[in-house]
C-alpha positions in Angstrom: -9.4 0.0 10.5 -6.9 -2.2 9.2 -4.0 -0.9 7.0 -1.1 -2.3 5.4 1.4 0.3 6.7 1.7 1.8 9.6 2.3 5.3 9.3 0.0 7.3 7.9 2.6 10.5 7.5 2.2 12.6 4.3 5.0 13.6 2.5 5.2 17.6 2.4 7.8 18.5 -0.8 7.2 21.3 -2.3 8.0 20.1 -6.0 7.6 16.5 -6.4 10.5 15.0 -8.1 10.7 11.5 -10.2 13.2 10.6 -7.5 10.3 10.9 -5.1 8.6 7.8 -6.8 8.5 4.3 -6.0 11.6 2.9 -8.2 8.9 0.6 -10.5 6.6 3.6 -11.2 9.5 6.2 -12.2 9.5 5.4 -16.0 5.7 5.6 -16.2 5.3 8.5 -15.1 8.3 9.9 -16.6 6.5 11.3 -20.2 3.2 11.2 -18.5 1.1 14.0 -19.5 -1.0 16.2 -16.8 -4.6 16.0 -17.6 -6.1 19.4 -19.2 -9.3 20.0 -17.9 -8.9 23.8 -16.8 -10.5 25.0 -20.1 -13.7 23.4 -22.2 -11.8 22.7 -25.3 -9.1 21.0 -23.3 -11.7 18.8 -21.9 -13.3 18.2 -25.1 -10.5 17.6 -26.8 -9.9 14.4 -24.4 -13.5 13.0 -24.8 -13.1 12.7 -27.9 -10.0 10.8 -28.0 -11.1 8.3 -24.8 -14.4 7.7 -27.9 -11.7 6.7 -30.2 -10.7 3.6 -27.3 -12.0 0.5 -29.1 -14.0 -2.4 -27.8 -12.4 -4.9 -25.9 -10.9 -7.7 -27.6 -13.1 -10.9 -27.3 -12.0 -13.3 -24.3 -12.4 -17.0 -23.8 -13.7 -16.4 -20.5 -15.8 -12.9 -20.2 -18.2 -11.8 -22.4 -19.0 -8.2 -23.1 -21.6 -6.2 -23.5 -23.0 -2.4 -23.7 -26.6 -1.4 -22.5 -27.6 2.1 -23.6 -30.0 3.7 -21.1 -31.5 6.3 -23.2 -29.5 9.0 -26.3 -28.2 11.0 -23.5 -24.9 8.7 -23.6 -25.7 6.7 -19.9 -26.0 3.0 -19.9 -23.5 0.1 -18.7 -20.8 -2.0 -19.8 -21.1 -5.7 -18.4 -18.5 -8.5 -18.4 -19.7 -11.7 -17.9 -17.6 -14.7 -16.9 -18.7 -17.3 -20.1 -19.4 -19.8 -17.5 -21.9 -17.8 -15.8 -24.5 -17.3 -18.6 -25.4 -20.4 -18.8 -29.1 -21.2 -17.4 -28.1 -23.7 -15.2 -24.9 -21.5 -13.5 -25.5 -20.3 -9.8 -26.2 -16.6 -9.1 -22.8 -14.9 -9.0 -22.1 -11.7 -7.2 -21.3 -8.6 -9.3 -18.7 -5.2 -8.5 -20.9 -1.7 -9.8 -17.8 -0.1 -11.1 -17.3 4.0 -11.8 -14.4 5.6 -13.5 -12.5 8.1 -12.7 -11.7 11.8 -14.3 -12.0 14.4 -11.6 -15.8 14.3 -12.5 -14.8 16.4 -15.9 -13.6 14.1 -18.2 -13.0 9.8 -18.5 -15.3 7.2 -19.7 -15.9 3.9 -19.0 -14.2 2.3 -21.9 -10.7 3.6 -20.5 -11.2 0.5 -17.5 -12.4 -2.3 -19.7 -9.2 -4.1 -19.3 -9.4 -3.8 -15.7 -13.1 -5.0 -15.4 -12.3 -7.7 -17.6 -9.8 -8.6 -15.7 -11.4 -8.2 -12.7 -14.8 -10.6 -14.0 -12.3 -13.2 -15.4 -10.2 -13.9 -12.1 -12.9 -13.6 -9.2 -15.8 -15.1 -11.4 -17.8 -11.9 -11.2 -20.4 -10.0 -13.0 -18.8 -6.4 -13.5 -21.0 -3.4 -14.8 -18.9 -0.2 -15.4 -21.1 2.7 -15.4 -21.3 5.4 -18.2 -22.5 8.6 -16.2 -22.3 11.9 -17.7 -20.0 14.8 -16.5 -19.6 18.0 -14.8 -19.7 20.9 -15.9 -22.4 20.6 -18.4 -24.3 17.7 -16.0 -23.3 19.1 -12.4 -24.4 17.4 -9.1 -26.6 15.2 -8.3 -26.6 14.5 -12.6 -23.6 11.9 -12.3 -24.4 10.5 -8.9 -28.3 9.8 -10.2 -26.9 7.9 -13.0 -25.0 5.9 -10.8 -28.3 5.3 -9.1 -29.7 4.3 -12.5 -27.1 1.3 -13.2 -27.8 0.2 -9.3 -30.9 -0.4 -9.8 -30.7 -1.9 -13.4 -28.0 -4.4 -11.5 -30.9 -5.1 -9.2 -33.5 -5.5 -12.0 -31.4 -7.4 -13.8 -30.1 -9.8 -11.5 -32.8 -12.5 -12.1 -31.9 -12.8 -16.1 -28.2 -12.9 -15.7 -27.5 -14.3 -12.6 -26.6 -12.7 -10.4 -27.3 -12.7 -6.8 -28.8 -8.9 -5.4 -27.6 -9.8 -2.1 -24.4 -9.7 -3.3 -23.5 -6.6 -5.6 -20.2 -4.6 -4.4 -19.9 -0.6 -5.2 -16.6 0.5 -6.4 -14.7 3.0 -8.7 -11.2 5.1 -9.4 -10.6 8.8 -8.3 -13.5 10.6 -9.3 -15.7 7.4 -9.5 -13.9 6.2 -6.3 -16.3 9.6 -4.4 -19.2 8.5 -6.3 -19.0 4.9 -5.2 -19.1 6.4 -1.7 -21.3 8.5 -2.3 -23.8 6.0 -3.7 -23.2 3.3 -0.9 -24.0 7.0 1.1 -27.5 7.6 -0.5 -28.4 4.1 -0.7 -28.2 3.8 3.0 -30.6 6.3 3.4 -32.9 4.9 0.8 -33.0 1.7 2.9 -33.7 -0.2 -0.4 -30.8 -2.9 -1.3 -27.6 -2.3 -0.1 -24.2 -2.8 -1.6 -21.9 -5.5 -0.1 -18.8 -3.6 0.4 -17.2 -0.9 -1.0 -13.8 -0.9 -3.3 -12.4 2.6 -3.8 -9.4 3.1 -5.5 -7.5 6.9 -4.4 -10.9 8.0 -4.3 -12.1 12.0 -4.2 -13.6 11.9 -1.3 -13.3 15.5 0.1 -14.4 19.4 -1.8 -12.2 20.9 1.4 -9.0 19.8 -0.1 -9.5 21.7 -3.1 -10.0 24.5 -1.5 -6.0 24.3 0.6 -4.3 26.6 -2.0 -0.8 25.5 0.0 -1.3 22.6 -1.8 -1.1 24.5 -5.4 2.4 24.6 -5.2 2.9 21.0 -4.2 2.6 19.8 -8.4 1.3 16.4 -7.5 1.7 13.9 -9.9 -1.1 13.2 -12.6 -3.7 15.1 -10.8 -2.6 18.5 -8.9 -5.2 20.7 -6.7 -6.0 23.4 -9.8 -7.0 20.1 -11.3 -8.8 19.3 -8.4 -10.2 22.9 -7.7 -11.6 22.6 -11.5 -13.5 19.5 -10.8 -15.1 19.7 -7.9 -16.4 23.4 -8.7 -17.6 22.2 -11.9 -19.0 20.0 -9.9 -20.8 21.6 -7.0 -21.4 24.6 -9.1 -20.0 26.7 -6.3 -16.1 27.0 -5.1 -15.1 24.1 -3.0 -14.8 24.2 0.8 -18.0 26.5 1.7 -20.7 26.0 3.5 -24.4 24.0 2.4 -23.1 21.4 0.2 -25.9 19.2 -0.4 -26.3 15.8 1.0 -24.5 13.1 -0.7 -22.3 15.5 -2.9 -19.0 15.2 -1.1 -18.8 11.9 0.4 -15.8 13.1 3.1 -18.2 16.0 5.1 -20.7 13.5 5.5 -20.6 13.0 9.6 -22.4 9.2 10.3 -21.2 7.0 8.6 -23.2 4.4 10.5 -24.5 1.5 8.9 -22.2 1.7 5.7 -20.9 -1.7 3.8 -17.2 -2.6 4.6 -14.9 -0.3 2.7 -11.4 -0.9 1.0 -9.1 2.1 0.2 -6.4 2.0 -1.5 -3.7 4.8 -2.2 -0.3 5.8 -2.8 1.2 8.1 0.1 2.2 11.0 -2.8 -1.0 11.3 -4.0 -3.3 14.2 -3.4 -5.8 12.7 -2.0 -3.8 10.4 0.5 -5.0 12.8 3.9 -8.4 12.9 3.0 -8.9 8.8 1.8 -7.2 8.4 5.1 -9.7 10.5 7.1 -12.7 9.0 5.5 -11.1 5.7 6.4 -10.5 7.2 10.4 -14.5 8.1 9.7 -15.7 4.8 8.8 -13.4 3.2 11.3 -14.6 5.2 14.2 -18.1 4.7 12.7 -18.1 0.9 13.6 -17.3 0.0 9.6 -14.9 -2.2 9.0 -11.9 -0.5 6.5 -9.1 -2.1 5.2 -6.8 0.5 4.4 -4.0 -0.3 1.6 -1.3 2.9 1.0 1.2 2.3 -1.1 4.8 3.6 -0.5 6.5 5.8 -3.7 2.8 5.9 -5.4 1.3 9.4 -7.2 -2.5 9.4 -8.3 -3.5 6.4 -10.5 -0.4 4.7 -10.7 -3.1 1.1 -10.5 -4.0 2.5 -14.0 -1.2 4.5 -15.4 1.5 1.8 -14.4 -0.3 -0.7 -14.6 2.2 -3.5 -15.4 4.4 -2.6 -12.6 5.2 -5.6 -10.0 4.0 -3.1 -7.4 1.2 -2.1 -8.6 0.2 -5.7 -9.8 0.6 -6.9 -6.2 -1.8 -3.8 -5.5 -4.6 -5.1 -7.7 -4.3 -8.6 -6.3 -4.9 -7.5 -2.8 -7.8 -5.5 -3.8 -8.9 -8.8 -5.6 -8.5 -11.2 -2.8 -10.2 -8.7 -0.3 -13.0 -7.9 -2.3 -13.9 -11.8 -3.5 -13.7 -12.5 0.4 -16.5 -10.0 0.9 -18.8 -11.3 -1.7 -18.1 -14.8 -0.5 -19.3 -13.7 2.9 -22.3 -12.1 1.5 
C-alpha cells in the first residue's frame, strides 16, 4: 500500500470546528447544509430538487448522452471524448462511475461536471450510473443495477469504442462502497473484470455506523445518524450485526484476493477515514496493490463540495494521473 501521508492517526474532537478544516475548504463548508435524510419527506424533498439539475452544457470535446434502461428510472449517462466517435478512432478505455448519497438520496446528474471533466482530460469513455435507492429499493436493488450498466459497458464496447479490457470501476461515498462492492461480485462471477478501482471517501464499512461514540463527533457533511440511516435503509436491518449478505458491505468482506488495483482517497476528518484506511490495510495485505491518498484538513466530499479549491484540485489531478496510468497499463 502506498499513501501520500504517513500517518494514518484520526483526529478524535468531539465537536468539529471550522477551525479544524484545511484553511482552503473553511469557506465552503462554512453555510454548507447537512444532508436530511433521517425522515422520507426530507429525502424526497432532495430528489426532487437534484431532478431540477439541468443537462450539461454542450462541450467542444465530450459528447453527452442518456440511455434509459427501462421506466423504473435506471440507465447511464455517457461522455464521450468527440474524437473518439469517430469510426476510424482506436478503442479507448472507459471509468463505470457511481454517485454518492449514503445510498438514500443523489443522482447521477449531480457529477456530470466531474465526468465531463474526467472524459475530456484523460480521453475516456465515462458512464455514470443511475441506480435506484434505499429504502424503497434496499440491497442487492442498487448494486444489481450497477451490475446492469457493467455489462451494458461490455455490450457496448464494440459500437463506441471502447476497449472491454480496459473499463475502470469507480464512484463517491455511497457509490465509492458500491464500486467495491461490484469489483467484489465481479470477481466471483469470473466474467470480465474491471481494471482498477477509483473510490473517492468511499462507505465501505455497516460496523461504523453502528459506533454510537461517534454520534457526538458532528462530522462534517455526513455525520454517523446520517450514516446509521443509510446503511439500515440499506441492509434492512441495524448496522453492525451478524449475516450480512455477501457483497453488501464491501469492508466485512475477508479475501480480498484477486481484486483490481484500488485508489482511495480521503480527507483525515471525515467519517469514514478509519474504515477507507482499513479496507486499504485489507487489500494491501491481500497482495492488491492500493494507493492511498488522505488529505490533511478534509471533511466528507470536500472533492465535490469545494470543488474549486487549490487543494482539492490538486486532489482530482492525482486521482487523474493514477487512474490514466492504470488504463494505459491495461
Amino acid at each position: 500500500m502506498t499513501s501520500t501521508r504517513a500517518d494514518d492517526v484520526h483526529p478524535s474532537q468531539a465537536r468539529m470546528r471550522i477551525a479544524d478544516l484545511h484553511p482552503e475548504l473553511r469557506r465552503a463548508y462554512r453555510w454548507f447544509p447537512r444532508p436530511q435524510v433521517r425522515r422520507g419527506w426530507q429525502r424526497r424533498m432532495t430528489q426532487a430538487l437534484l431532478a431540477l439539475i439541468p443537462q450539461p452544457k454542450p462541450t467542444a470535446g465530450v459528447r453527452f448522452e442518456k440511455v434509459d434502461f427501462d421506466a423504473r428510472g435506471t440507465g447511464v449517462r455517457v461522455f464521450t471524448p468527440t474524437d473518439a466517435t469517430a469510426p476510424v478512432a482506436p478503442a479507448r478505455a472507459a471509468l463505470l462511475w457511481m454517485h454518492g448519497g449514503g445510498l438514500v438520496i443523489g443522482a447521477a446528474a449531480a457529477d456530470d461536471r466531474f465526468c465531463t471533466e474526467l472524459a475530456e482530460r484523460l480521453g475516456i469513455v465515462v458512464v455514470s450510473v443511475e441506480y435506484r435507492l434505499a429504502p424503497q429499493h434496499p440491497f442487492p436493488v442498487p448494486l444489481d443495477d450497477c451490475v446492469a450498466a457493467w455489462e451494458w459497458v461490455q455490450d457496448a464496447a464494440s459500437a463506441r469504442g471502447i476497449d472491454p479490457a480496459r473499463v475502470a470501476v469507480g464512484g463517491e461515498s455511497a457509490g465509492g462502497g458500491l464500486a467495491a462492492a461490484l469489483a467484489q461480485r465481479l470477481l466471483a462471477g469470473r466474467g470480465p473484470q474491471p481494471a482498477a478501482q477509483l473510490l473517492y471517501c468511499p462507505m465501505l464499512d455497516d460496523r461504523t455506523a453502528a459506533r454510537r461514540e461517534l454520534d457526538s463527533i458532528r462530522h462534517f457533511a455526513w455525520t454517523n445518524r446520517d450514516n446509521l440511516v443509510g446503511w439500515s435503509s440499506y441492509l434492512q436491518a441495524p448496522p453492525g450485526g451478524d449475516g450480512v449478505p455477501d457483497f453488501a458491505v464491501p469492508g466485512r468482506r475477508t479475501d480480498l484476493t484477486g481484486l483490481p488495483p484500488a485508489w482511495i482517497g480521503v480527507g483525515d476528518i471525515d467519517l469514514f477515514h478509519d474504515e477507507d484506511l482499513a479496507y486499504a490495510r485489507a487489500l494491501s495485505d491481500a497482495g492488491v496493490e492500493c494507493t492511498v491518498d488522505v488529505v490533511p484538513g478534509a471533511p466528507h466530499g470536500f472533492e465535490s463540495i469545494a470543488r474549486d479549491a487549490e487543494v482539492t484540485r490538486a486532489f482530482h489531478a492525482r486521482a487523474r494521473a493514477w487512474l490514466g496510468e492504470r488504463l494505459a497499463a491495461g
